[in-house]
C-alpha positions as CSV (number, residue, x, y, z in Angstrom):
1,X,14.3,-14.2,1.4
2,X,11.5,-14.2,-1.5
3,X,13.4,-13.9,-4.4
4,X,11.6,-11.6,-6.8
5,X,8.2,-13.3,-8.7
6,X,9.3,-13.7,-12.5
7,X,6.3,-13.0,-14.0
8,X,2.8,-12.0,-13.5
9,X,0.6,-8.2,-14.1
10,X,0.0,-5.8,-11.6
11,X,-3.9,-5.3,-11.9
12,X,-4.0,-2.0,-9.8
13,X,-5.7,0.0,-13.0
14,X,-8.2,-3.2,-14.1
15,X,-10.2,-2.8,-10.5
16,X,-13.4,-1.6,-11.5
17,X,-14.1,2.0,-9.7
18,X,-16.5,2.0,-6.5
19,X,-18.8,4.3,-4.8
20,X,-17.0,3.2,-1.7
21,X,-13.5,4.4,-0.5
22,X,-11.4,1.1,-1.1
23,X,-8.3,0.0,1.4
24,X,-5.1,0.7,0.1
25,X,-2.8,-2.1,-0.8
26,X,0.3,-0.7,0.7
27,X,3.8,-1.9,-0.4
28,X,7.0,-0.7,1.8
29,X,9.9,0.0,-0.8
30,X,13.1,-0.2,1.3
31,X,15.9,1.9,-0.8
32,X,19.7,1.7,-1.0
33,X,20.2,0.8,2.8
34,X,23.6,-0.5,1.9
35,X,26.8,-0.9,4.2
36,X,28.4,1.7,1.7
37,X,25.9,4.2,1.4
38,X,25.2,4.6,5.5
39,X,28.9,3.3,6.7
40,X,31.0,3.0,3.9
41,X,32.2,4.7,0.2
42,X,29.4,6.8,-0.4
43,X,28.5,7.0,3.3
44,X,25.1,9.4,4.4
45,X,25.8,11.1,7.9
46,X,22.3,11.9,8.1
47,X,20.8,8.5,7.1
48,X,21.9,7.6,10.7
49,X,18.8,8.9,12.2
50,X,16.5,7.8,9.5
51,X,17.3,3.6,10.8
52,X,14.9,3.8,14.0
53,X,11.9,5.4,11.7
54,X,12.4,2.5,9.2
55,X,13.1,-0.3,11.8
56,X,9.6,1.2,13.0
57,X,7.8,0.9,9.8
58,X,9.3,-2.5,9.4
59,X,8.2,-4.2,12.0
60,X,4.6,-2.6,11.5
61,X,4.7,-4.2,8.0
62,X,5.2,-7.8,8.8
63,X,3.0,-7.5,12.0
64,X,0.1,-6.9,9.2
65,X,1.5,-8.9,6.6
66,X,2.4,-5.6,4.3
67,X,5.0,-6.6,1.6
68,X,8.4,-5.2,2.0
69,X,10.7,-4.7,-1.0
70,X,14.2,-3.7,-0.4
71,X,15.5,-2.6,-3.3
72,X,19.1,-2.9,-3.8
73,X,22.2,-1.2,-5.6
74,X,24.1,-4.3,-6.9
75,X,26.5,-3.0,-9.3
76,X,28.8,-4.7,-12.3
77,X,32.2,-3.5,-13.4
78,X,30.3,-2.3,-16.7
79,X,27.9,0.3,-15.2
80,X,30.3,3.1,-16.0
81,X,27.4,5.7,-16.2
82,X,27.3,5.6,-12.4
83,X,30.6,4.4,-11.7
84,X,32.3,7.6,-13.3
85,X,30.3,9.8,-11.6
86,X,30.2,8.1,-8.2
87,X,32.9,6.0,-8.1
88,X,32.9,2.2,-7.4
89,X,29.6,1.8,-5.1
90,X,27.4,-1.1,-3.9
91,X,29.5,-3.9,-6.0
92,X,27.6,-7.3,-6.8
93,X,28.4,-9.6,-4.0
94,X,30.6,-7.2,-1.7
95,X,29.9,-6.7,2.0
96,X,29.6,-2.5,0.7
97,X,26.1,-4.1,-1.3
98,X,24.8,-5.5,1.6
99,X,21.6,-4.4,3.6
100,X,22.9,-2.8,7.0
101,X,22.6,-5.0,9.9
102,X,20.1,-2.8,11.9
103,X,17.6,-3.3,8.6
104,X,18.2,-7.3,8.4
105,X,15.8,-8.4,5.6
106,X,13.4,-11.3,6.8
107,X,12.8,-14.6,4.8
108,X,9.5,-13.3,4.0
109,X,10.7,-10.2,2.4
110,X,11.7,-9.4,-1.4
111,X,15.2,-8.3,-2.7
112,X,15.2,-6.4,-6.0
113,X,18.7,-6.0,-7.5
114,X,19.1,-2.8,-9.2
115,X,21.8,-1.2,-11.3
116,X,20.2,2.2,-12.2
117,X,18.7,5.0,-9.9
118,X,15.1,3.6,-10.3
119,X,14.4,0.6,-8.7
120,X,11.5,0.1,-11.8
121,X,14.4,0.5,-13.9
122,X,15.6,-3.3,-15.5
123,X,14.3,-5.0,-12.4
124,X,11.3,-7.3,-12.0
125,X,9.9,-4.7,-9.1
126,X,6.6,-4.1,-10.9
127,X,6.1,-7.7,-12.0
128,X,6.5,-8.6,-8.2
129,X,4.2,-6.1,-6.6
130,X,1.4,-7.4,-9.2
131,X,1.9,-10.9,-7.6
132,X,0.9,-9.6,-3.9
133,X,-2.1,-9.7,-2.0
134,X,-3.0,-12.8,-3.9
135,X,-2.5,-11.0,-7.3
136,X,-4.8,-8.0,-7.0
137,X,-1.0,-6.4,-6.7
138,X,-0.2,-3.3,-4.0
139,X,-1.6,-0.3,-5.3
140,X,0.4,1.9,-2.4
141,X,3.9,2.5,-2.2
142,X,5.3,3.7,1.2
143,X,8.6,5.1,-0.1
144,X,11.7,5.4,2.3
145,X,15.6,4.8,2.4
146,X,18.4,7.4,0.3
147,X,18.6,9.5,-1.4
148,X,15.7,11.5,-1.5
149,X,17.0,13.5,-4.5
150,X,18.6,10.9,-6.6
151,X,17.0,7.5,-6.2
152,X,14.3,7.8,-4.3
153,X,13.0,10.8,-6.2
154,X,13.7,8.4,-10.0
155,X,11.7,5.4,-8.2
156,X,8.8,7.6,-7.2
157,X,8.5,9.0,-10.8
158,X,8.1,5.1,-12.2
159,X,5.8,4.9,-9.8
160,X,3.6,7.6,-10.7
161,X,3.6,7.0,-14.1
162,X,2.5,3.0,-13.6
163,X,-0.1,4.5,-11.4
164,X,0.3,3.4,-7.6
165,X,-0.2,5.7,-5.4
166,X,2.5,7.1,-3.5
167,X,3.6,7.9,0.1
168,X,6.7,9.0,0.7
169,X,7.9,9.1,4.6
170,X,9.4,12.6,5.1
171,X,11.6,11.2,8.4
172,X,12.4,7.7,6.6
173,X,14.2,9.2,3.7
174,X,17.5,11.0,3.7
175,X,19.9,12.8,1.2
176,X,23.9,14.3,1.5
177,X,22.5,17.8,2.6
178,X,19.2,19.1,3.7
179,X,19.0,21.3,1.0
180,X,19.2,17.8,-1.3
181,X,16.6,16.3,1.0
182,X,14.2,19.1,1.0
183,X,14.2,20.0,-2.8
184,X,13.4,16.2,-3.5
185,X,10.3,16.1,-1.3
186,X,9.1,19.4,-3.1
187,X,9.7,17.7,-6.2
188,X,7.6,14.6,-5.9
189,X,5.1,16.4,-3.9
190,X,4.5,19.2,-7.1
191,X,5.1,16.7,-9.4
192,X,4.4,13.2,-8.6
193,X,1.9,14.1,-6.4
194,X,3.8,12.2,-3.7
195,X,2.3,12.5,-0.5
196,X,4.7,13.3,2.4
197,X,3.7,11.8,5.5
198,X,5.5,11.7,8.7
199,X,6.6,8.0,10.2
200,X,4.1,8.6,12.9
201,X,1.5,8.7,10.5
202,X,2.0,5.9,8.4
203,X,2.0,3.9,11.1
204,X,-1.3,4.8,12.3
205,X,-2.1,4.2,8.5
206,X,-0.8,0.7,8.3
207,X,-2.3,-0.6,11.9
């Protein structure tokens, strides 16, 4: 596995504009598909069905050489912001921090550690997605994993204000209730202009 590129800019906002419509640069940010989050402490019964429509957009992505970034909960025993609230979650090296099986990361792919809700937040993800595509950096981030109302929705606002653009796959992302799930979409569709596309469709995108 690519550990994450130390340093480096992400030249998405220095492209000169073009009379022509450019190709995005797409990026596939993998979120918090941890043993303890889909099995375990904090386990998701609906992320269940949300595995096959990211499996899908997986396999997609390295068939084309997209970048995949699976961004990790990787906690310390001195987070208490989160740890009070949630309990212990998603320790540093415990099996419960640990990508689910049917989501293996490949050697080719990035891991970015996290300890907050954003995975822009004290991580090198930015830095990292300047270094792709030969460092004209992804410009297109395919959002999916849990929770669509907590840390999917806090990644997608650092995205929006570094200016990618932003695609957030409506049947890849999940959240404790449907209610939860539904209110984030609206709010990074209204507000990030996130736009929701089904898996079915960002795979067409991506081919």
């Amino acid at each position: 596995m690519k550990p994450s590129l130390a340093k480096g800019h992400n030249s998405k906002n220095n492209v000169p504009h073009d009379n022509y419509e450019r190709k995005p640069r797409y990026a596939i940010l993998v979120n918090d598909m941890l043993n303890d989050f889909i099995h375990g402490k904090l386990k998701c019964d609906r992320a269940a069905k949300i595995i096959p429509k990211i499996k899908l957009i997986l396999e997609k992505a390295r068939q084309k050489d997209i970048p995949i970034f699976y961004c990790n909960d990787e906690h310390l025993r001195i987070d208490t912001y989160e740890l009070k609230l949630w309990g212990p979650h998603a320790m540093k090296d415990s099996d419960g921090a640990k990508v689910i099986d049917e989501l293996r990361p490949s050697a080719n792919d990035y891991i970015v550690p996290k300890r907050r809700y954003s995975s822009f937040d004290g991580t090198s993800l930015d830095n990292s997605l300047g270094e792709t595509y030969n460092g004209k950096g992804a410009d297109t981030i395919i959002m999916t994993g849990v929770h669509t109302h907590i840390c999917v929705k806090h990644t997608v606002y650092d995205a929006f204000v570094r200016g990618y653009d932003l695609i957030v796959a409506e049947d890849g992302v999940e959240a404790f209730t449907g209610d939860d799930h539904v209110a984030g979409l609206k709010y990074m569709r209204l507000n990030y202009g996130a736009k929701m596309e089904k898996v079915s469709d960002i795979l067409k995108s991506i081919s």
